[in-house]
Structure formats: C-alpha cells, structure tokens
N, C-alpha and C positions, 0 to 999 in steps of 0.2 A: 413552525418549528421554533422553540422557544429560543430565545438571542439572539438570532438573524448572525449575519456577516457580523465581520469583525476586522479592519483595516489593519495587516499588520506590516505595512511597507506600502512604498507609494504605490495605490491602483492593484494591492492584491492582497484579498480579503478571506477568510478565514473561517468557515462556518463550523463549528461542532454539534455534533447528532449525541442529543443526551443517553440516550439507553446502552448505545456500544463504543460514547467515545470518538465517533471515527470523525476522523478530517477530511472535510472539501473544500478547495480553494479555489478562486475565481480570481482570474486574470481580467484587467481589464485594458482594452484597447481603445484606439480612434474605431470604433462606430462595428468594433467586434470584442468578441468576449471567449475565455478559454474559463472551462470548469474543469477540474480535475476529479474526477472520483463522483459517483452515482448514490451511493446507498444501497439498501437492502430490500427493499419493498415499494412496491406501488405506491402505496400512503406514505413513504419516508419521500420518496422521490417528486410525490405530488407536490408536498410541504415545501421541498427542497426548494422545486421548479417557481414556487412562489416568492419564497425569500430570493432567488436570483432576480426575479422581474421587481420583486421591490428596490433592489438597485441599477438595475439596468435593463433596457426592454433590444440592447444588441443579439445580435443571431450569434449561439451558441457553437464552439468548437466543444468538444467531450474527450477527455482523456482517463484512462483505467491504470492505476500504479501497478494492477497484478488482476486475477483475476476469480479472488475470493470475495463470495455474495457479499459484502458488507462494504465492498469499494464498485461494486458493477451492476448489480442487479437491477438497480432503477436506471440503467441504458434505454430501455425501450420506452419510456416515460418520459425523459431529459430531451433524448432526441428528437422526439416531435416526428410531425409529418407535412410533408418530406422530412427523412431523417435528415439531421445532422450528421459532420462528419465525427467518428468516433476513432481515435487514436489507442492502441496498445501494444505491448512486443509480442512478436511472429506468435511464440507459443499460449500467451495469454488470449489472444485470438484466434489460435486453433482450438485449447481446449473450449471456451463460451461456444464455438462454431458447432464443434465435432464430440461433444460429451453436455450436451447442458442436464441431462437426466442425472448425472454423476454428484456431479456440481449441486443441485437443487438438493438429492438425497443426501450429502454430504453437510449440508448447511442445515436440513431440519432436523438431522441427530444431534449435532451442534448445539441444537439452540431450545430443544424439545423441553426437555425437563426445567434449563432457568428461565425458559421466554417463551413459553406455548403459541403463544397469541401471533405471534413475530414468525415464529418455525411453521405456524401452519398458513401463513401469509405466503412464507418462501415457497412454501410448495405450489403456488400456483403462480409464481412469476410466470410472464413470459420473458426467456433469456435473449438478450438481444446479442450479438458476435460486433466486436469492433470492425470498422470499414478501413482501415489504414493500417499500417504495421512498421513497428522499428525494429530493425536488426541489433544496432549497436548504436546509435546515433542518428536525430532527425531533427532538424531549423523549422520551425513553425512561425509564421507573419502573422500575427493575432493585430491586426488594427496598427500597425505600423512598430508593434514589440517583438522582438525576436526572445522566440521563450524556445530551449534546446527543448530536447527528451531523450534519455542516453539509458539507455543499458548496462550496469556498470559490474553482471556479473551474476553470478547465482547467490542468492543469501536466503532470505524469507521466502521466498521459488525459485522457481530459474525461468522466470517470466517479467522481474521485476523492472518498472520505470522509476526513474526520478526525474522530474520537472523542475528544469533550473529556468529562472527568469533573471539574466545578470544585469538589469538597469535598475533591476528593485531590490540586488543582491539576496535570494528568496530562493532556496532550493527545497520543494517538496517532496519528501525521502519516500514516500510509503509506508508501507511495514516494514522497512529496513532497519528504521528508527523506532522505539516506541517511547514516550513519558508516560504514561496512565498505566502501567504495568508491561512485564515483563516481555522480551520478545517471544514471537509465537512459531514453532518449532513443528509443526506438524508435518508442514511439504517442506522443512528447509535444506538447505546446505552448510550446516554452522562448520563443515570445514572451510570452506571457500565466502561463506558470509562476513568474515573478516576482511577480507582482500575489497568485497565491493565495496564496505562503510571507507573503509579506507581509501579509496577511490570517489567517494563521494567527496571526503573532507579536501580530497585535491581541488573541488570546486570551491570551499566553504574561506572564506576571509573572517578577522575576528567580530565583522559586523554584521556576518551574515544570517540570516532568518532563516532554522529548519523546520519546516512545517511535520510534523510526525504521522503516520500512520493513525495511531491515538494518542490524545491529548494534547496538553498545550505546546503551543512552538520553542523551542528550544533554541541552542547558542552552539559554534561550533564544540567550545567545552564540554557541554552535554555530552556532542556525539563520540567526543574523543573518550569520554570514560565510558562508555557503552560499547565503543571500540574496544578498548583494555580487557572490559569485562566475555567478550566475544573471543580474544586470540587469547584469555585466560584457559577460556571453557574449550574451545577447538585444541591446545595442549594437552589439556587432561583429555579428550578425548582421543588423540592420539596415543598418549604414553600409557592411559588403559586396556587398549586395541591391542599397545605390543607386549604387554604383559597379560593378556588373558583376564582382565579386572572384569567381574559384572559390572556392567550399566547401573545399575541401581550404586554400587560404590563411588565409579564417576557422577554420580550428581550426586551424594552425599558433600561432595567437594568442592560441586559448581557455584559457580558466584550466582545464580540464579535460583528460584524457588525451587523442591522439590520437582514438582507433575513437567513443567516445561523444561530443567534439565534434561528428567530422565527419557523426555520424546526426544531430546537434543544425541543423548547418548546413544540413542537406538539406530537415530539418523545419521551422526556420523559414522558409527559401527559401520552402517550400511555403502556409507561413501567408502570405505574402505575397502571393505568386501566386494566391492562394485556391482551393488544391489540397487544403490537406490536412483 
C-alpha cells in the first residue's frame, strides 16, 4: 500500500488507503498494538496487514469507527487466526453480525459504476462481526496506553466510535469528521450529529491531533468549522420541516454540496417525522 504509516504523535501512526481516502491508525504499545479501522477488501487489508508488520510484529487489538465496508471489511483478514480481539459499538456489531448480506449489497451499488473492480471484490468478502462492544464508553490497556472508545452519539450512524488516545493527545473521529470531502449523509443523524462533533471537541485541546474518517488529520479549528457548518445545515433543516420547504430548497441553502445536502435534508426530514 503505497506510503506505508505515517507518525503523527508519539507511537500513533496514520495510514491512508489511496483509492477512498480512508484512515487507519495504529496505536502502539509496550509489546501490543491497537489498529483502528480495516479497509474494504481482502487485497486492501492484505496490503494493510503488511505495512502494519513493517512497523511492528505486536499482536493486534482491531477497532471499527462504524460499520460501513470501507472502515470494517477487511476484519476477517486483520484478525488472523486465532482471531484477534475486535472492538465496535453494540449496534455496529449487530448489524456486521445480523445483516452482512445488506451491507455487502449496499456497498457494491456504492461502488459499481466508479470502482468495478473494488464492488465486485466487495461482494465476496467474508464479513467478519466484532467480538467486543461499547455502549457509551470503554478503557482499553494496549501495552500499558490507555486508549478510551466513547460513543459520543448519533451523527454519521448511530453506531459511531471515536478513539481517543490522551498521552499522545490524538483523538480518531471516524466519519464524524471528514477533510477529503464533504460529510457523508446516507445513514446519518445531521439533527443530533451536531451535538456528537460537539462532544468530541469536549475531548480536543488546541494541540490535539484529529485523525478523520478521510483524509488528512486535522486541528481542533478544523473540527470547530465543520461543527458551524453541521448546526448551520441541522437549522435549515429544521426551519424547512416547520414551514413545509422541499428538501431540494434546504440544500439549495446548505453550506454543503448539492447530492450530500439533499440525502442530509431527506434524513433530517425523516428524524423529524420519526421515520428514520
């Protein structure tokens, strides 16, 4: 996998997957190791499992920030055999458990028409279910680092993890945050996805390192404008709801691109209605 790691705080290292962007971060311990996030494919997670052993040959702990193919899919590959332990929240690891046929066909419409080659890989993962589960909060001893994982709310799903490591002040958002483009609105919550960013930044100090979903790491400042731009968009969707406005008008308006407003407008619509 082209760039290997990337050190971006003491002992916690930073991989980026070229084709989607996405972020994997490796914690490192005394004589263990915490990876965050899997990939998408067999061959992504092959690669992966090899840039990890290029920097450390410790026995793997696995964590999943949510449970869309592009952060979990390569589970059953990372893990090894005996599996490793694999960390996600309660629902993130029902649906991987109890719907992976969903999941799998959901990801190769996704992907079909800009990544063939990728979508039709997806379709023959095997899905692996995390072995562990957070409610709202959970202390992990990774080689004598205590790294949280907190739950901080419904936003990008309502499954989502963030992985704070506070000795290396380093908190990995998921797709809560994104740099590489816009946030991604399909399963979210953008009423209540305000509240979690905003609950994230309750961890963040001005020197702290956000590891994003996609792209490169960012500065609390980052999150705080992405913040702005979320209790912007979650307004307008509100004050269009009470005045009968189409959807397509509130993202005329949204601080976000057209396509990922207007799923934004349809999904808060729906929080409102109590559909979704």
């Amino acid at each position: 996998m082209s760039g290997g790691f990337v050190e971006v705080a003491d002992r916690v290292l930073v991989l980026r997957e070229p084709l989607l962007a996405v972020n994997v971060t490796l914690v490192l311990g005394d004589g263990e190791a915490l990876l965050v996030d899997t990939l998408s494919t067999v061959g992504q997670a092959v690669e992966l499992s090899a840039a990890v052993r290029a920097v450390t040959g410790d026995p793997l702990t696995l964590v999943n920030t949510h449970h869309h193919f592009d952060h979990c899919f390569g589970n059953a590959t990372l893990a090894g055999d005996p599996p490793r332990p694999i960390w996600a929240h309660e629902l993130a690891a029902a649906a991987l458990r109890d719907d992976p046929e969903r999941l799998r066909r959901e990801a190769y419409a996704e992907l079909r028409d800009e990544h063939p080659e990728l979508a039709d890989e997806l379709a023959e993962v095997t899905v692996l279910a995390p072995t562990h589960t957070v409610h709202t909060e959970a202390t992990l001893d990774i080689g004598g680092r205590q790294v949280v994982l907190r739950h901080p709310g419904r936003g990008h799903t309502d499954a989502d993890l963030v992985v704070h490591v506070p000795d290396a002040d380093v908190l990995v958002a998921g797709d809560l945050v994104e740099q590489s483009g816009p946030p991604a609105f399909e399963d979210s919550y953008p009423l209540q996805w305000p509240e979690a960013v905003a609950e994230l930044l309750r961890w963040t100090t001005d020197s702290t390192v956000v590891v994003p979903g996609h792209g490169t790491p960012v500065d609390a400042d980052f999150v705080r404008a992405q913040h702005a731009q979320l209790v912007e968009l979650a307004w307008l969707i509100r004050a269009g709801h009470t005045g009968s406005t189409p959807p397509e008008r509130v993202a005329a308006d949204a601080p976000f691109p057209a396509r990922p407003a207007l799923l934004a407008a349809h999904r808060g619509y729906a929080e409102l209605d109590g559909t979704a």
